[in-house]
N, C-alpha and C positions, 0 to 999 in steps of 0.2 A: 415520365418525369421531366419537369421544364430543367436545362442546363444551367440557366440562371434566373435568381429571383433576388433582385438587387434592392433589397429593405434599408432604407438607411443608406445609403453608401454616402461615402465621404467624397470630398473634391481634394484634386493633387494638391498635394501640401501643407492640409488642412487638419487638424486634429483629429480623429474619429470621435463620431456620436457620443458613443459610452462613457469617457472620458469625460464630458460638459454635466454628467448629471449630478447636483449636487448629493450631499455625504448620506440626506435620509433616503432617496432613491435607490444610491450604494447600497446602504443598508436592506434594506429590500431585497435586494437583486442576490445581496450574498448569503441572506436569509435563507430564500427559496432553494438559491443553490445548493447550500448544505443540507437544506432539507432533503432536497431529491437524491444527492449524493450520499446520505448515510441510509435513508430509505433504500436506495439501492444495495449498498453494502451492505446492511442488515440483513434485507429480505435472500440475497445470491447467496450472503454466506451459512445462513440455515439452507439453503434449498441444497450449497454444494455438502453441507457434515449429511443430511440425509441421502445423497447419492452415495457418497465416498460410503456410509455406512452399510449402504446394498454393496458398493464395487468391493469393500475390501474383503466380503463373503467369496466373493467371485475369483480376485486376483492373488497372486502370491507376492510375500513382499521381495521378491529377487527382479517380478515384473515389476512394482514400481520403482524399483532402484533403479532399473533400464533407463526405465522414463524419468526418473529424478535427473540421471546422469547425460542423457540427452537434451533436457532441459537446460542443461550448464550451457553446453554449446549453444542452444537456441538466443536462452537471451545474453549470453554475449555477444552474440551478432544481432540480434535486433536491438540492442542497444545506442548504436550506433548506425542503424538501418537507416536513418535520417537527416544523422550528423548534426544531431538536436538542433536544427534550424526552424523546428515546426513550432518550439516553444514559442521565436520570436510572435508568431500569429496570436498567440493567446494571449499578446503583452498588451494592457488595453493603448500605453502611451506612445503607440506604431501604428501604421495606417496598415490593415490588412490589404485593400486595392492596387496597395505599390508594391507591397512583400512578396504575397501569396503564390503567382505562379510561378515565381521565381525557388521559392520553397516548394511544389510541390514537383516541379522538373527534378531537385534536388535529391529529390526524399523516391520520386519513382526511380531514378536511375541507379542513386546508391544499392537503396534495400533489390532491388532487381539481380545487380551486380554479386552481391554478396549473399542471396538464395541461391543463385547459382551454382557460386564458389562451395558452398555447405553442401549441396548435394555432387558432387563430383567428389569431393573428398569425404565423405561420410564413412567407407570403411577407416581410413588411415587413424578420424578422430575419434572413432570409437575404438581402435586399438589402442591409440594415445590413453584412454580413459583404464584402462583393463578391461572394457566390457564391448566383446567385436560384434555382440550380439546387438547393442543398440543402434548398430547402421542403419537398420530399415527406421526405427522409429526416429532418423534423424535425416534419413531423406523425404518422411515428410515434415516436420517440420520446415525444412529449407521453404516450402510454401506458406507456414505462416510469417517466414523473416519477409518472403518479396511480397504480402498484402502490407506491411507495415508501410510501405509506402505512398500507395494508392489512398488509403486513408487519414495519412497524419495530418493532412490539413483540416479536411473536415472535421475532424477528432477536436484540432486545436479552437475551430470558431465556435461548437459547442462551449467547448471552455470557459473562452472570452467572452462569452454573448449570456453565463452563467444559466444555460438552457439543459441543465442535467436530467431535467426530466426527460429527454430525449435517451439521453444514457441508459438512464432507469428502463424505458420500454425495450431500449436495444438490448442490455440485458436479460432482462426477462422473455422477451419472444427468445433469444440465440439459447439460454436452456435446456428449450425442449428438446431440439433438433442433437443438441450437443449431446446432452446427456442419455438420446437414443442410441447415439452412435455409440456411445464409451459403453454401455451396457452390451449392444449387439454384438460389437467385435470383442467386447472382453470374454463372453459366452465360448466362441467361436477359439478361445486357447492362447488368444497372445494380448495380456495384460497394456503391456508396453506400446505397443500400436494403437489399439484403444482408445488410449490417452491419448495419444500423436494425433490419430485424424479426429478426435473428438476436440480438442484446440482448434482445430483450423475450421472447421464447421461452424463451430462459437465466435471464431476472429471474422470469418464470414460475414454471417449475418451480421452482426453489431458493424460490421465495417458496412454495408448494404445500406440499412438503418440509418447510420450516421451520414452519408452520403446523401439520401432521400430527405433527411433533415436540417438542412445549413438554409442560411438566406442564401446565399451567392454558392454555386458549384465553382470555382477557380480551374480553367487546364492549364495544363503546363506550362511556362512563358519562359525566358530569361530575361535577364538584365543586367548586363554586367556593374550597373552604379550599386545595386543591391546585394552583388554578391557577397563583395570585402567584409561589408559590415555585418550580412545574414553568418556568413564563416568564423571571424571572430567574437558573435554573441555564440553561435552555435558549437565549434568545436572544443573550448573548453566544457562546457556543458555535453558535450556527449564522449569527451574521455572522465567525465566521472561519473557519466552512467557506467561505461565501460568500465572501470575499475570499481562501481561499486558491485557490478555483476558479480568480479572475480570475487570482492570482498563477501559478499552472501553464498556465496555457490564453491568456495574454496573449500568450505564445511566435505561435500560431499564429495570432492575426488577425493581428497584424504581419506575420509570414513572408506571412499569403494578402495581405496589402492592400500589400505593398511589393514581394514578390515574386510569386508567382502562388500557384493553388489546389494546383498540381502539386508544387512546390516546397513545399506543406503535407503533401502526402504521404508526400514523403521524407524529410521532419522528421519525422510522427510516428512512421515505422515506427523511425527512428533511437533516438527517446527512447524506446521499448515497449524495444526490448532494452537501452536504456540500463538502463530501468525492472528489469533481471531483480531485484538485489537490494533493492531496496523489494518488489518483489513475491512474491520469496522468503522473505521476512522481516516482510513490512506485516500481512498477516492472521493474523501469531502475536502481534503487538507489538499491534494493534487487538481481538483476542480474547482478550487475557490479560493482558495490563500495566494495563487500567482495572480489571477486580475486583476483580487482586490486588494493584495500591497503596492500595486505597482502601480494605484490610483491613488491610496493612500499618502505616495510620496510625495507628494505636494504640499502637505501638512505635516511635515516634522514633527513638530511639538506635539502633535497625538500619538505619534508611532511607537515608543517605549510603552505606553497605556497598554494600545492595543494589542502589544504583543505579550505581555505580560497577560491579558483577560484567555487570547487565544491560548494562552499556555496552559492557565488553568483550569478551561475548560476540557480542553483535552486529553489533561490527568485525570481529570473527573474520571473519565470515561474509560480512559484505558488502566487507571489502577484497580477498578473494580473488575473487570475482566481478567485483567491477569493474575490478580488475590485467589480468585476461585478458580481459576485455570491449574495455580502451582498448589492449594492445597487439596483439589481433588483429580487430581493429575491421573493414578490409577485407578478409581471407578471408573472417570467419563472416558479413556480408553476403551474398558472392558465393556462399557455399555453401547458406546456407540460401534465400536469395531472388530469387537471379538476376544478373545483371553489368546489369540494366535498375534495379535500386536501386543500382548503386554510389556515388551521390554521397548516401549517405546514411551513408557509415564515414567519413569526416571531421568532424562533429558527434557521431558515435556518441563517437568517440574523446576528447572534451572532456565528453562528456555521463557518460561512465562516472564520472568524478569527481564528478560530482554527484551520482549515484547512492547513494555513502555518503554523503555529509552529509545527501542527500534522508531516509535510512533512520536514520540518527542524530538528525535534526529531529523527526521522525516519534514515536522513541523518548521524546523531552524532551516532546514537544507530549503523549504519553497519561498519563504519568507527570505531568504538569501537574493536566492532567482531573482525576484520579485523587486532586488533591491539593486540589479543587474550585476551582481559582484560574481558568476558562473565560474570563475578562477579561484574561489574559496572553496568549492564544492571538489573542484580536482586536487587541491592539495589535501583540503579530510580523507580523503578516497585512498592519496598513496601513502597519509601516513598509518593509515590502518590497514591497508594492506600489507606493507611492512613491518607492523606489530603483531598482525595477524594470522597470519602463512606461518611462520616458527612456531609459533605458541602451540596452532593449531595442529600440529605435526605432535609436538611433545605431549599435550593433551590427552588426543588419541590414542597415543601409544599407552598414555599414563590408566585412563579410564576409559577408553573405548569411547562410545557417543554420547554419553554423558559429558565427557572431557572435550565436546565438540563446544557443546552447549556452552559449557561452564568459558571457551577461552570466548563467544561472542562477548558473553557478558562483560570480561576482564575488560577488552576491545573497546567495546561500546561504551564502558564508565570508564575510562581511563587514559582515550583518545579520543573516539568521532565528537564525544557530545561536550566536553572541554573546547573542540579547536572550533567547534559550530558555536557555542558561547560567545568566545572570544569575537568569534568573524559577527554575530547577532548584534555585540557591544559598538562593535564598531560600525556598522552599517544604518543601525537604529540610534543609537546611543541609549541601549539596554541595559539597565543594570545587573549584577549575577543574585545581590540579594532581593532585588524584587521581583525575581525567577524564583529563585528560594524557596521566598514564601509565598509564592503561587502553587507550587507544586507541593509543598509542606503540607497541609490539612488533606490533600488523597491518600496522600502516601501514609502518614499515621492510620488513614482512616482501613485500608488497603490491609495493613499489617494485621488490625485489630480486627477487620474480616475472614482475613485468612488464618487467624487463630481459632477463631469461633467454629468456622465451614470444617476445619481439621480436627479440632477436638472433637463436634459432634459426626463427623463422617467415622471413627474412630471406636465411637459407642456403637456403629452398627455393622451388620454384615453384609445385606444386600448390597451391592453396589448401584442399583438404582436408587435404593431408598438412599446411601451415603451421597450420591448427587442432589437429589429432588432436597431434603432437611439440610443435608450441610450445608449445598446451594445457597437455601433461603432462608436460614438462618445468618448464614456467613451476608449475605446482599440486603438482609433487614438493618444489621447494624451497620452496615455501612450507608444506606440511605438512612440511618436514625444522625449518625454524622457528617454527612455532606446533602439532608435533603433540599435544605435553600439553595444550594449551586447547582444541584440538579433541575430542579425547580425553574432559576435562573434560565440555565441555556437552555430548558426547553423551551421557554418562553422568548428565545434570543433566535433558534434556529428555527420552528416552526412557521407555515405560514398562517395567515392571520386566523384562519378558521380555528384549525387546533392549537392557536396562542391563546384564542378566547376559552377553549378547553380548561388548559390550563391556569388561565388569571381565574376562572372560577372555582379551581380548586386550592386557588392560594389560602383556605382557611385552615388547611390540612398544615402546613408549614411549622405550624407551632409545633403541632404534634409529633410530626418527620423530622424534628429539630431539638429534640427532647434533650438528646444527652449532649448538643451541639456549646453549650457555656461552658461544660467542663473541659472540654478540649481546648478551646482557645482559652481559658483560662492555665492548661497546665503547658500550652503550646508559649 
């Protein structure tokens, strides 16, 4: 592999390439990118419900609780592995040539630093946890916190350069290898290990991939004129990764230390499919909303528009998801993972509701970035952790992990997505009512799907057949009421081949769109 392959490079002090291309160009570029980025995310996350559905035949749910509880610790410290300095490379209105080896010195020393630290104290933080059994699966981990370094940089010019299709391949090659490992070693008796080396296998590859993929390879440099200001965009930005770690992952020391390790199991497999939509939607919103607001910012006067269009397309997506997530919560358990996780579709069902405001938080929090305000993101982080941590205690106790679910929800409608409004109003000059009624027509449409998918799963008995009918019963009316937005962003994110796909089936519309007058007429 050649060390560098300098495409474009910019001259000192000079704007970067990407930045000059006008807005149809832009369009394009973040077209592509979202396409490859939910392409991705679409395709991993069928491929990961089909693994998980062999692994959870295999594993017990006290070994994923190991590795859930493991997990806590991992990404708290890789959160921080880079002292989110890596973001600045993915900012298009920064020169990568002057930043970069200054950031990737950064990013190799820290996360280095603090893999280390995590395997030397491995037993102590799993006795912290109440589970002294997840030491091993947390000394390996400490190997996937010190790759987080070696690759943040490349990770970020992908980003920037909105070349997800690279992503896409890295994902899908790192699969195979990963998902041999999780099955070989979970055979073999230790669930929780499994999991551990089968991460770092995946962080591997995709980190290899990534590498082999960039115009420019950067080594490590300093600077010290770069560092004050890589530090102060960075470090607010990686104490609210860090406190949003705590804030997602507070769920499961409580569930292990109140209720048991096992009972963390079946929590987290609940919130992974809660998680479909954030995770349908997180790695096009994380690969394409920071370079392309932060090109956007030049034209003010469009930026209320377009964050209102991004809003609601977003709900499109993740209200129909989560409609049929919380109203067949106990079939699609019992079909994909066995009647030995059943008491994990009662949290599912609360958790699916979190699921869009997760992925709408998500949305407000990169378009934040994007807008360099990174000190709004650390204040949402401690004010929900503080609202959060109690609640989440009383909860628990109150209803077990049910009670976990229900306090995100409180959490998330109550505080992150209020104080992320507010910080959106003032950064864009966004309005809250015409957020509103962006997100207004899924959410009806959402309601009235997950009445339909629940009533007719209800008529039957099999539990496949209550997924396969109520499914698509429930997902007919909801595309009978939002087929023109559907329609839309397909024809918005798509690249041109499959946009022509879809402009030729724009005759369909009328049809998809049947019952669409009376809702905006009772809306």
């Amino acid at each position: 592999m050649t060390v560098t392959r300098e495409v474009g490079r910019t001259t000192e002090g000079a704007p970067p390439a990407p930045a000059a291309q006008p807005h149809a160009g832009l369009a394009d570029l973040v077209r592509k990118g979202a396409f490859w980025s939910a392409a991705s995310s679409v395709l991993m996350r069928f491929a990961n419900v089909g693994l998980m559905a062999v692994v959870a035949r295999i594993v017990d749910p006290e070994h994923l609780g190991l590795f859930a509880l493991a997990m806590v610790v991992q990404a708290f410290i890789a959160s921080v592995a880079e002292l989110g300095v890596a973001s600045a490379v993915a900012r298009s209105d920064l020169d990568p040539d002057r930043i970069a080896p200054t950031v990737t010195t950064i990013a190799i020393v820290v996360s280095g630093g603090l893999a280390a630290a995590m395997a030397i104290f491995a037993q102590p933080l799993a006795n912290a946890l109440n589970a002294p059994e997840a030491a091993a699966s947390l000394r390996i981990l400490a190997i996937s916190v010190a790759l987080v370094g070696p690759f943040a940089v490349p990770g970020a010019q992908l980003q920037r350069e909105f070349r997800q299709g690279r992503l896409f391949l890295a994902n899908v090659v790192s699969f195979v290898p990963s998902s041999a490992v999780l099955v070989l070693v979970a055979l073999q008796g230790d669930g929780a290990v499994a999991f551990a080396w089968s991460r770092v296998v995946g962080q591997l590859v995709v980190g290899v991939i990534m590498v082999a993929s960039v115009s420019r390879l950067y080594r490590p440099g300093f600077s010290a004129r770069e560092l004050g200001p890589l530090v102060a965009f960075g470090l607010p930005l990686a104490g609210a990764n860090l406190l949003s770690q705590l804030v997602v992952n507070v769920d499961y020391v409580v569930v292990g230390r109140v209720v048991d390790v096992e009972a963390v199991g079946v929590y987290m497999l609940a919130f992974n499919v809660a998680g479909w939509a954030t995770a349908a939607i997180g790695s096009m919103l994380n690969g394409v909303v920071l370079p392309a607001f932060s090109r956007a910012r030049s034209d003010p006067g469009r930026l209320p528009g377009i964050v209102a269009q991004a809003t609601r397309s977003v709900a499109v997506i993740a209200c129909l998801i989560s409609a049929m997530t919380a109203a067949l919560a106990a079939p699609l358990i019992r079909v994909l993972y066995g009647s030995r996780w059943g008491a994990a579709a009662p949290v599912l069902s609360v958790l699916a509701v979190y699921g869009v405001v997760a992925v709408l938080s998500l949305l407000f929090a990169n378009i934040t970035i994007a807008m360099g305000r990174t000190g709004v993101l650390l204040a949402v982080q401690v004010a929900a952790l503080v609202a959060l941590t109690p609640l989440m205690v009383v909860f628990v106790r109150l209803w077990g992990i049910r009670g976990a679910g229900l306090a995100h929800v409180v959490v998330a409608c109550g505080v992150t997505l209020p104080v992320y409004l507010l910080a959106l109003r003032r950064a864009t000059g966004s309005e809250l009512r015409r957020l509103a009624l962006a997100v207004l027509p899924p959410v009806v449409a959402g309601v009235a799907a997950f009445l339909v998918a629940h009533v007719v799963g209800d008529l039957l008995t099999s539990p496949v057949a209550q997924v396969v009918l109520g499914g698509s019963c429930g997902t007919a009316v909801y595309v009978l009421l939002m087929g023109d937005e559907i329609v839309t962003i397909a024809g918005r994110v798509t690249p041109s081949g499959a946009r022509r796909l879809v402009d030729s089936t724009r005759w369909c519309r009328r049809w998809l769109v049947a019952g669409r007058p009376v809702v905006e007429a009772v809306l």
